[in-house]
C-alpha positions in Angstrom: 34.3 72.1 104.5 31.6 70.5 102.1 30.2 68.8 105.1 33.2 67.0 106.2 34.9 66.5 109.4 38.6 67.6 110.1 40.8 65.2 112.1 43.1 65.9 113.6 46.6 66.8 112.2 49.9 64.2 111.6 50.8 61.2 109.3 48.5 58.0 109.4 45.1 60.0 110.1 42.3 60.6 107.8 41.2 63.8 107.1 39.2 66.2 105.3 41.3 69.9 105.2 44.5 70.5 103.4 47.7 69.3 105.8 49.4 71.9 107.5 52.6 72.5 105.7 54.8 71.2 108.0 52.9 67.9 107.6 54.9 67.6 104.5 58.0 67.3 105.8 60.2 64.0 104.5 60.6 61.7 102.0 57.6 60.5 99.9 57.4 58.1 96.9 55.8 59.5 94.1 54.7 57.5 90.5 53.3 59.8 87.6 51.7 58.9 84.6 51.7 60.7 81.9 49.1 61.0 79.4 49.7 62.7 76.6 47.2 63.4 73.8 49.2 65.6 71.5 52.0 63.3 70.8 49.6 59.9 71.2 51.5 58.6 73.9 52.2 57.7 77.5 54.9 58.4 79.8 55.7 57.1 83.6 58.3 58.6 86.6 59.1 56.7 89.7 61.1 58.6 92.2 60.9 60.4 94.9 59.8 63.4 96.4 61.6 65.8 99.6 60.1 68.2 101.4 63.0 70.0 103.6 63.0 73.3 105.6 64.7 75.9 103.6 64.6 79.2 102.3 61.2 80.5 104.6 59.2 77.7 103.8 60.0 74.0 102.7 62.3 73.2 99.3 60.5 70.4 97.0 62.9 68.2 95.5 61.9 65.6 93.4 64.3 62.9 91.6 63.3 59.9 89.5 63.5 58.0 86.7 61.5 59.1 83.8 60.3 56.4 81.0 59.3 57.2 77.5 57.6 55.1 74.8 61.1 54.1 72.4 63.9 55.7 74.7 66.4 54.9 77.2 64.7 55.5 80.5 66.5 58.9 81.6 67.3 60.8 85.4 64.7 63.7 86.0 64.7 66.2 88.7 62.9 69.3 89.4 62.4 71.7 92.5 59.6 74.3 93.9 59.5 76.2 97.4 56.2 75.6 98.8 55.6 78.6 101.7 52.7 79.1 104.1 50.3 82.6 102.6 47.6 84.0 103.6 45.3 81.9 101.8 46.9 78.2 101.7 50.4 77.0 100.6 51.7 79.2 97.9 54.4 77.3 95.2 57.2 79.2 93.4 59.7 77.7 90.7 63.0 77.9 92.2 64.3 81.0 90.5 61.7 82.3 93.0 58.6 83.2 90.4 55.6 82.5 91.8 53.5 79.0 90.4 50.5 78.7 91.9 48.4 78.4 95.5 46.7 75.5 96.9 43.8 76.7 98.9 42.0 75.0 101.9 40.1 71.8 101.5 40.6 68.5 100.8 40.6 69.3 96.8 41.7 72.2 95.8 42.6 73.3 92.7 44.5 75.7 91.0 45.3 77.8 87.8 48.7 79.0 86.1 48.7 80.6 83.2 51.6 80.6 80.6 50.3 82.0 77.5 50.0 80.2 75.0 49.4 77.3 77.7 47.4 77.0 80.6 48.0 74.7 83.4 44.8 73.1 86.0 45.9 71.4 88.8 43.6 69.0 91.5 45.4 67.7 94.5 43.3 65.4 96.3 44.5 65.2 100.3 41.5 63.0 101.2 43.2 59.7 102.2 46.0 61.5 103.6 48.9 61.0 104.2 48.5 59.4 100.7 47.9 62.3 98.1 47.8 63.4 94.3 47.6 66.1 92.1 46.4 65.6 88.9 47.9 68.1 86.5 45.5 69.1 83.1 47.7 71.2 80.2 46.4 72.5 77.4 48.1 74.9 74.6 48.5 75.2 70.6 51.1 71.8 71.5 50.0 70.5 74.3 47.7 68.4 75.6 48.1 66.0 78.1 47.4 64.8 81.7 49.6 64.3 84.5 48.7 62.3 87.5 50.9 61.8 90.5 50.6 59.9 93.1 52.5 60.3 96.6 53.2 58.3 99.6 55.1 58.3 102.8 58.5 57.0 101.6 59.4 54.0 104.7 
């Protein structure tokens, strides 16, 4: 654990592990930023996220409104299944392909390759139950950086 000490579990408590998943239960706010190098320009969601029991683990939800430089501000969603493995939490797209893990710690990070593209992800569960993941992607046309930021939702 890189020398740090793990408190105990629940919302409102500092620790240094990954949250058990269950932890993630509810409604969160989340703000993103998106930086994008390849087409010179930023890009910002605020919505929220939903964790919700479902399907052998618990459905991710996210809904929001999604802002880009010279256009109408437009409705986004997307969704992942996030299930317990034998190694961390384990995310799937939602036709059920698998994404990527998230290890143990209070960092971890991740890899998902989609040739040409490659996608390096950080979440940061530090100052939980505040957390982000910071999302790096890199192919022949893309480049950018994708911060996100999450909060209980109350």
């Amino acid at each position: 654990m890189q020398g740090l000490i793990a408190l105990g579990g629940g919302r409102g408590k500092e620790r240094a592990i990954m949250p058990d998943l269950e932890e993630f239960v509810g409604d969160w706010t989340l703000t993103r930023e998106i930086r994008d190098a390849y087409a010179g320009q930023n890009a910002r969601f605020d919505g929220r996220a939903c964790f919700s029991p479902g399907d052998g683990g618990l459905m991710y939800v996210e809904r929001g409104v999604l802002c880009l430089p010279g256009q109408a501000p437009m409705t986004a969603e997307r969704q992942y299944l996030w299930r317990q493995g034998p190694g961390g939490v384990e995310v799937f797209f939602n036709d059920g392909r698998f994404f990527h893990a998230i290890g143990p710690g209070d960092r971890p990070e991740a890899m998902h390759d989609c040739a040409p593209d490659r996608y390096h992800v950080r979440y940061d569960f530090a100052q939980w139950p505040r957390w982000t993941s910071v999302w790096q992607v890199s192919g022949p046309r893309k480049d950018y950086v994708m911060r996100s930021d999450f909060a209980p939702a109350g």
